[in-house]
Short mmCIF file of the C-alpha atoms (twelve columns), coordinates in Angstrom:
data_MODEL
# 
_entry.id   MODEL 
# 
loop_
_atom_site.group_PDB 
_atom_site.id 
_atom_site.type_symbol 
_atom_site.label_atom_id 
_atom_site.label_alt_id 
_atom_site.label_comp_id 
_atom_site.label_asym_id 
_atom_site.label_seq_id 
_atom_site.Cartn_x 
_atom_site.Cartn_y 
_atom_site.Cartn_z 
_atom_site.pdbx_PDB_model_num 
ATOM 1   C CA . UNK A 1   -4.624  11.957  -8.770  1 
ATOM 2   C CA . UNK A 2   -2.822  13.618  -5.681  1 
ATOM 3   C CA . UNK A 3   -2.167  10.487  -4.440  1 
ATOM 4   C CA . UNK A 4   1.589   10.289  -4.635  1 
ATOM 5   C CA . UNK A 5   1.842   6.553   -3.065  1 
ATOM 6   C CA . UNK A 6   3.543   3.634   -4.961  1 
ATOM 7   C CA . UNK A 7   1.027   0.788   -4.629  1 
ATOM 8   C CA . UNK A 8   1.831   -2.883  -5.581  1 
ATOM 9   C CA . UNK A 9   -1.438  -3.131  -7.279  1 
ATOM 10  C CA . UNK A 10  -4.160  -0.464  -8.923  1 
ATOM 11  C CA . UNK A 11  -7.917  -0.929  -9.017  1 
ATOM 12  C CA . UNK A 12  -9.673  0.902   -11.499 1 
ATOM 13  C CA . UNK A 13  -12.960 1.106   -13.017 1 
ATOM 14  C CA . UNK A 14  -16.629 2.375   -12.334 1 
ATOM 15  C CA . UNK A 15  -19.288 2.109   -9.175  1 
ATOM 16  C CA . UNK A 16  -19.206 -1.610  -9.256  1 
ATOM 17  C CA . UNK A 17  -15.670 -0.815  -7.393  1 
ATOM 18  C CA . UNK A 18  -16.111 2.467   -6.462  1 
ATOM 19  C CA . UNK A 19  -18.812 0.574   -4.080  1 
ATOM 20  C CA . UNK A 20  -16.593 -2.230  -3.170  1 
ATOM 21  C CA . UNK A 21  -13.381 -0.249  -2.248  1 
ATOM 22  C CA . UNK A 22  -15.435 2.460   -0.568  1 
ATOM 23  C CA . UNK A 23  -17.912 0.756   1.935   1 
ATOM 24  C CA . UNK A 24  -17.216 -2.876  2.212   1 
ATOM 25  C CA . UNK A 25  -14.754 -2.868  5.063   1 
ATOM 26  C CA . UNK A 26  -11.699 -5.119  4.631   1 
ATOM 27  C CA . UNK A 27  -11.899 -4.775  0.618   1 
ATOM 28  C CA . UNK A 28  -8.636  -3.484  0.501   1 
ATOM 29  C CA . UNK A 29  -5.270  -3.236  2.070   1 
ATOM 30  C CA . UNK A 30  -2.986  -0.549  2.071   1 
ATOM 31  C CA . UNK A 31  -0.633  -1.771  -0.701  1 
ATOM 32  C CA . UNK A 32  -3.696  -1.120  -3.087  1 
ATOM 33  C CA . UNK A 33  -4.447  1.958   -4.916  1 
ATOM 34  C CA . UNK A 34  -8.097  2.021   -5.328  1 
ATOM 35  C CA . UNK A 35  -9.127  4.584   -8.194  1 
ATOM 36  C CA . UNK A 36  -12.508 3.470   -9.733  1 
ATOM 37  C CA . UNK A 37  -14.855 6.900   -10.056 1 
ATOM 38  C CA . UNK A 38  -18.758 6.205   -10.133 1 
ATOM 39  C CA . UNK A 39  -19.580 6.807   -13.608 1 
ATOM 40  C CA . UNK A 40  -17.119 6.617   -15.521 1 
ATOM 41  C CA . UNK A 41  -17.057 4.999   -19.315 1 
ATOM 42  C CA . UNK A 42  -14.207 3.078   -21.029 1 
ATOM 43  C CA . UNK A 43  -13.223 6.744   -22.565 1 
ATOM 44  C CA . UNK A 44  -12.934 8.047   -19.255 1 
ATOM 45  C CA . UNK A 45  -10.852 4.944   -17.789 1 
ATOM 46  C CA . UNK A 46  -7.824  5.619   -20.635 1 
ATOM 47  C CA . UNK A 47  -8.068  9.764   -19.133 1 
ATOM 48  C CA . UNK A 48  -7.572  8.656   -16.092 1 
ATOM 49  C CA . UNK A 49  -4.233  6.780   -16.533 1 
ATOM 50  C CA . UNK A 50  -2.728  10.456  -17.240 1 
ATOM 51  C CA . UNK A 51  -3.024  10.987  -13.550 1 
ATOM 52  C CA . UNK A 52  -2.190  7.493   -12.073 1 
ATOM 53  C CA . UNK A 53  1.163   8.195   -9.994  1 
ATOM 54  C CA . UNK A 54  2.067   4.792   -9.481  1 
ATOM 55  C CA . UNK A 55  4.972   3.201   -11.725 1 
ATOM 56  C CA . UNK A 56  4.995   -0.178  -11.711 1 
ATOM 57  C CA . UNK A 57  2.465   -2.072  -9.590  1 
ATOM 58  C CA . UNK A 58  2.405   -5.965  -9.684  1 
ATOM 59  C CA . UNK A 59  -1.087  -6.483  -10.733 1 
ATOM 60  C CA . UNK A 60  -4.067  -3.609  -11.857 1 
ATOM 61  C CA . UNK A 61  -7.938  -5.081  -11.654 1 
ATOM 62  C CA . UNK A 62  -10.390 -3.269  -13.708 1 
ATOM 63  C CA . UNK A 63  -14.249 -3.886  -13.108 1 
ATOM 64  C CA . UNK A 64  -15.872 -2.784  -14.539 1 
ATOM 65  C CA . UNK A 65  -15.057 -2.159  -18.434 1 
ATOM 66  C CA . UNK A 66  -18.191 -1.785  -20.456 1 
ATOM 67  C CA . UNK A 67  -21.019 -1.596  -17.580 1 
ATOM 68  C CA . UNK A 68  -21.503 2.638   -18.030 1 
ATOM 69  C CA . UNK A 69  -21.550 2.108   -21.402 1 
ATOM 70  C CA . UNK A 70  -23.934 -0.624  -21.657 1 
ATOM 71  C CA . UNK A 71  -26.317 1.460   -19.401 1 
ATOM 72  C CA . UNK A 72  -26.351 3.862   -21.309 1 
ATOM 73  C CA . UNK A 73  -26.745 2.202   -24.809 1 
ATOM 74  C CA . UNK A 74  -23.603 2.906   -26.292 1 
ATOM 75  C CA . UNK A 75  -23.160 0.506   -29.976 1 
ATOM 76  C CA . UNK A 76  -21.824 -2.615  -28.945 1 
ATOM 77  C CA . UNK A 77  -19.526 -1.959  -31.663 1 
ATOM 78  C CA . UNK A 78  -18.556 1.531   -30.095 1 
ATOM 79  C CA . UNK A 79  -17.654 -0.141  -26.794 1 
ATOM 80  C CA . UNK A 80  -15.827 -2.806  -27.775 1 
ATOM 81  C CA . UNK A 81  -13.776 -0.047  -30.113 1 
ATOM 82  C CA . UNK A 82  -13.322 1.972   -26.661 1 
ATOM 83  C CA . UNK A 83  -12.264 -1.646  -24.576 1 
ATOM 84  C CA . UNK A 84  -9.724  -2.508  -27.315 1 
ATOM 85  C CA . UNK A 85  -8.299  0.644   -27.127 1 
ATOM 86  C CA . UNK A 86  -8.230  1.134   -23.482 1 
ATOM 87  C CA . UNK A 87  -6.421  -2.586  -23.655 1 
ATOM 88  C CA . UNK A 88  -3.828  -0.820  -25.419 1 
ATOM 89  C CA . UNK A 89  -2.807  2.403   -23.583 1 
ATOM 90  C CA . UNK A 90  -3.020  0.458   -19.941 1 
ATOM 91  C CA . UNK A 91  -0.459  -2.141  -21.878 1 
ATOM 92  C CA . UNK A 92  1.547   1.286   -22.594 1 
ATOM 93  C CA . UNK A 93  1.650   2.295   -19.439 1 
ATOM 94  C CA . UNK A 94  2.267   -0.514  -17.430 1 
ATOM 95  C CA . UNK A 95  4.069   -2.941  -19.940 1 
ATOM 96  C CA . UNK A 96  5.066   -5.392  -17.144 1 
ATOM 97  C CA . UNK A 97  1.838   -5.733  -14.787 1 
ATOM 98  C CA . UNK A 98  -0.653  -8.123  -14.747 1 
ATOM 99  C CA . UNK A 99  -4.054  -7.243  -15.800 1 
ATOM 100 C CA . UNK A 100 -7.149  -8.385  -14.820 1 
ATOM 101 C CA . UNK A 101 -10.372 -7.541  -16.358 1 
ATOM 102 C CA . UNK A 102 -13.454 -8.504  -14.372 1 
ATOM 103 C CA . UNK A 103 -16.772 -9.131  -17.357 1 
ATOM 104 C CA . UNK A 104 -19.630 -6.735  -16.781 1 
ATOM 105 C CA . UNK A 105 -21.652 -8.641  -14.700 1 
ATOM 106 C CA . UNK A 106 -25.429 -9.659  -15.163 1 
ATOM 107 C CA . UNK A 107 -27.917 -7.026  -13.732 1 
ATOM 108 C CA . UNK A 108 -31.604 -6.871  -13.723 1 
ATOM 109 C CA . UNK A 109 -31.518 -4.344  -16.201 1 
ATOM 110 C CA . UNK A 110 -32.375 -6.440  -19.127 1 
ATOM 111 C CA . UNK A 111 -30.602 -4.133  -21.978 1 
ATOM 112 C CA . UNK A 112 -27.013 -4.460  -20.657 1 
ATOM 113 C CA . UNK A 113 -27.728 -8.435  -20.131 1 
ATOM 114 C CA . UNK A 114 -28.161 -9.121  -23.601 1 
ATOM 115 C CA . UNK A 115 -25.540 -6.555  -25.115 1 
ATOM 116 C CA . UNK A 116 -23.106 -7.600  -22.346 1 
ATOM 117 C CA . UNK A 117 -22.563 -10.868 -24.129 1 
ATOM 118 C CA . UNK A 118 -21.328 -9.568  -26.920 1 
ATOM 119 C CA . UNK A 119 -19.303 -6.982  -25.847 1 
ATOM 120 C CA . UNK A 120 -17.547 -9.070  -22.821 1 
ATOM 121 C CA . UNK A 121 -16.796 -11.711 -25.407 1 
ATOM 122 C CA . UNK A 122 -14.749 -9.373  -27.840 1 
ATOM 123 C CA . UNK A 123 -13.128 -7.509  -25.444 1 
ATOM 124 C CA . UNK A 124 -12.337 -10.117 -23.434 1 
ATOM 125 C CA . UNK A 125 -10.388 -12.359 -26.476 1 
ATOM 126 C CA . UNK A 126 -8.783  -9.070  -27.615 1 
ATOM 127 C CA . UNK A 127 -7.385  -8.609  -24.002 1 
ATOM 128 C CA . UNK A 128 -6.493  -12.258 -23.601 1 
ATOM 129 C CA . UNK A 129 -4.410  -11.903 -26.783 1 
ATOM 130 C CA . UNK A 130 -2.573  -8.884  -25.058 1 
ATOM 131 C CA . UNK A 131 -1.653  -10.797 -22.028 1 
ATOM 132 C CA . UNK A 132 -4.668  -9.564  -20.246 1 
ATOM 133 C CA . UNK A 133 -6.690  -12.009 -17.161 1 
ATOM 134 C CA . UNK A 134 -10.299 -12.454 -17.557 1 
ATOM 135 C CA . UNK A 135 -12.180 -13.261 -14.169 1 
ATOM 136 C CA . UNK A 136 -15.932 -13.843 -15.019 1 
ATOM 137 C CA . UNK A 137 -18.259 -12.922 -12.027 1 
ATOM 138 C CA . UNK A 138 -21.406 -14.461 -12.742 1 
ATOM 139 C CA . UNK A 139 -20.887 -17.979 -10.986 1 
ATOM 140 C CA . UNK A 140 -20.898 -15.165 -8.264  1 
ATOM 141 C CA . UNK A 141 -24.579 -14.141 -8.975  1 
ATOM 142 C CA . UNK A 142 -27.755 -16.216 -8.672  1 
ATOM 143 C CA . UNK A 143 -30.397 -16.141 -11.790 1 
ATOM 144 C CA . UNK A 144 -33.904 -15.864 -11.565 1 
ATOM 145 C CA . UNK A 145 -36.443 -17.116 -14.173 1 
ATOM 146 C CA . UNK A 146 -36.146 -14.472 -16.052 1 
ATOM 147 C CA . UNK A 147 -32.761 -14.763 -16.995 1 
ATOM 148 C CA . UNK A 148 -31.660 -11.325 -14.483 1 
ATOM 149 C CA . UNK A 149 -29.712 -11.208 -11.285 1 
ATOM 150 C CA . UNK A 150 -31.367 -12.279 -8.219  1 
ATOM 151 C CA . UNK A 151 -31.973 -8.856  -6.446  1 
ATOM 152 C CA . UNK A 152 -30.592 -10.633 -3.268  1 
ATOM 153 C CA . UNK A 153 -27.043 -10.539 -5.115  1 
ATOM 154 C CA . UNK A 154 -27.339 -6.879  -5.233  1 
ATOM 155 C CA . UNK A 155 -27.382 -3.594  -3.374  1 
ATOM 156 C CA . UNK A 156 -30.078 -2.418  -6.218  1 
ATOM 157 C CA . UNK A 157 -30.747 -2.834  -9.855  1 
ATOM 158 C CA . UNK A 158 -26.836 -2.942  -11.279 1 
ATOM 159 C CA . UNK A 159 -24.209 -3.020  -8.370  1 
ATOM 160 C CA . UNK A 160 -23.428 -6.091  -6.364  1 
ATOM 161 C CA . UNK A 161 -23.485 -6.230  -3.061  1 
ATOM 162 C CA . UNK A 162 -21.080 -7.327  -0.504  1 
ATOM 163 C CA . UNK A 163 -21.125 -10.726 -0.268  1 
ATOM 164 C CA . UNK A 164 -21.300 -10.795 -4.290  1 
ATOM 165 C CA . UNK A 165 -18.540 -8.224  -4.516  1 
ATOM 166 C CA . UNK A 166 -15.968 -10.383 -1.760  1 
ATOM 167 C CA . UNK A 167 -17.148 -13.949 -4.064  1 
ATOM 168 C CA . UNK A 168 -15.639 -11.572 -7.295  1 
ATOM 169 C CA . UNK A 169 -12.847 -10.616 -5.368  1 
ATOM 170 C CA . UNK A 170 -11.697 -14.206 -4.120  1 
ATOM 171 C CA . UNK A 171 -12.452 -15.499 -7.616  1 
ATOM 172 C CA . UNK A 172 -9.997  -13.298 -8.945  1 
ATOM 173 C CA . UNK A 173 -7.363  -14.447 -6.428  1 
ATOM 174 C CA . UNK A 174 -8.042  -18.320 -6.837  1 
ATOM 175 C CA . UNK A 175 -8.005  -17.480 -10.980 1 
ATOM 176 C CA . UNK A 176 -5.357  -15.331 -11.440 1 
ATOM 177 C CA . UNK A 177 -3.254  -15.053 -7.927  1 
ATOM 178 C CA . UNK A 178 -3.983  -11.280 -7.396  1 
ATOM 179 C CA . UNK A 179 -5.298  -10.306 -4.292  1 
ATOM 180 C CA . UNK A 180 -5.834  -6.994  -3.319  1 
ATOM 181 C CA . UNK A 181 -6.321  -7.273  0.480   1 
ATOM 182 C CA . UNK A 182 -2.054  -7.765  1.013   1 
ATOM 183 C CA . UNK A 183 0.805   -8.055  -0.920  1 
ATOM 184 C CA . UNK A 184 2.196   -11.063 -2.641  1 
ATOM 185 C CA . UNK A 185 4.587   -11.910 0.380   1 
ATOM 186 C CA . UNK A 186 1.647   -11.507 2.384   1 
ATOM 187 C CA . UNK A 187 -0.991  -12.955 4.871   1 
ATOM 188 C CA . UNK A 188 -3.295  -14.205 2.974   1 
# 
């Protein structure tokens, strides 16, 4: 990235974010580096950390790790291998920050719903056992009868929408103490 800043915290991870940090206003302060890229896969979360400028923030939330790679019907085996591995090289980088991995979240696309449970699972006990936060959003989403988001909770088929995306965020704050809005002196 260009962006030279020191932030106290990073947010990385795909559209779910990208979304979040980009168009719901008051999603982020200006102590927060917000780098998720619409798209991108677990491989292309652990490329990105070549170009992250910052040194040592306090906290870095990812969200999501998995959900590209669900969509597109990568092995649940495959993508748990790619979120153990990305666990790794962010622990390399930033030895001393907390980490906080939001779970892909339930959609109404009915693939990544059933392989999600899976792959969240694994990932998420490897990453505990590296010192890693889980936040889980789906108290955050409503269920209809057939077992898939409520399209009310979302802006379309997959991403949530602001009021979903703000109940994540505060979730993560009550859970783990990290918010991203100000720093941890702060206002909030």
């Amino acid at each position: 990235s260009s962006d030279k800043k020191q932030y106290d915290k990073l947010v990385l991870g795909d559209s779910t974010k990208d979304i979040a940090c980009n168009s719901f206003s008051g999603y982020v302060g200006p102590d927060t580096g917000c780098f998720p890229v619409s798209g991108n896969k677990i491989p292309d979360f652990e490329s990105q950390l070549c170009v992250l400028s910052t040194i040592s923030p306090s906290a870095i939330i990812i969200s999501t790790m998995g959900g590209n790679d669900l969509l597109s019907q990568v092995d649940d085996d495959e993508i748990i291998r790619r979120g153990k591995s990305f666990v790794l090289a962010l622990n390399r980088k930033y030895p001393s920050s907390i980490k906080v991995w939001v779970k892909v979240h339930l959609t109404r696309v009915d693939y990544a719903n059933v392989h999600r449970i899976k792959t969240n699972s694994e990932i998420s006990s490897f990453a505990i056992s590296q010192g890693w936060k889980i936040t889980d959003p789906d108290s955050c989403i409503g269920v209809d009868s057939d077992g898939r988001a409520l399209q009310s909770y979302l802006l379309d088929a997959i991403h949530p929408n602001s009021s979903t995306a703000f109940c994540i965020k505060n979730k993560i704050k009550s859970e783990h103490g990290v918010d991203f809005l100000y720093d941890f002196l702060g206002f909030c």
